[in-house]
Phi, psi and omega in degrees: 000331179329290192307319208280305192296144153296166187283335191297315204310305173358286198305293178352285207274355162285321197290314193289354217289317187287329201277300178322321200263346156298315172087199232048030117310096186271155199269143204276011189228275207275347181106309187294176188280144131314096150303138177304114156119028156293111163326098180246173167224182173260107175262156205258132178309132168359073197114292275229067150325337185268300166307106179309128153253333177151236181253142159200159164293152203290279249288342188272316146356269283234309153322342195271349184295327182278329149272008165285332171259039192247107233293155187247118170246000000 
């Protein structure tokens, strides 16, 4: 993660990193709860590389990847 994230994401998913692993954290792309020891990422609001949306589960994060690049017919 060093290499791909800047020192903000860092900071960022660190600071949300304590709150996740208590757990109540609901995921900012589906809504559902972030169980404690659940694989998250920190996601970027829509369009938006810069913009934060908050915590999400990696598989929903991650899934949005796979549709950005996928054809509109």
């Amino acid at each position: 993660m060093k290499g791909q994230y800047g020192y903000l994401h860092r900071q960022l998913r660190r600071a949300w990193a304590a709150q996740v692993a208590l757990g109540g954290i609901l995921c900012a792309r589906c809504g559902e709860r972030i169980d404690p020891g659940e694989p998250w990422d920190l996601g970027h609001r829509d369009g938006s590389r810069v913009e934060y949306a908050g915590p999400e589960h990696a598989r929903c994060n991650r899934a949005t990847n796979r549709k950005r690049y996928s054809r509109e017919w």
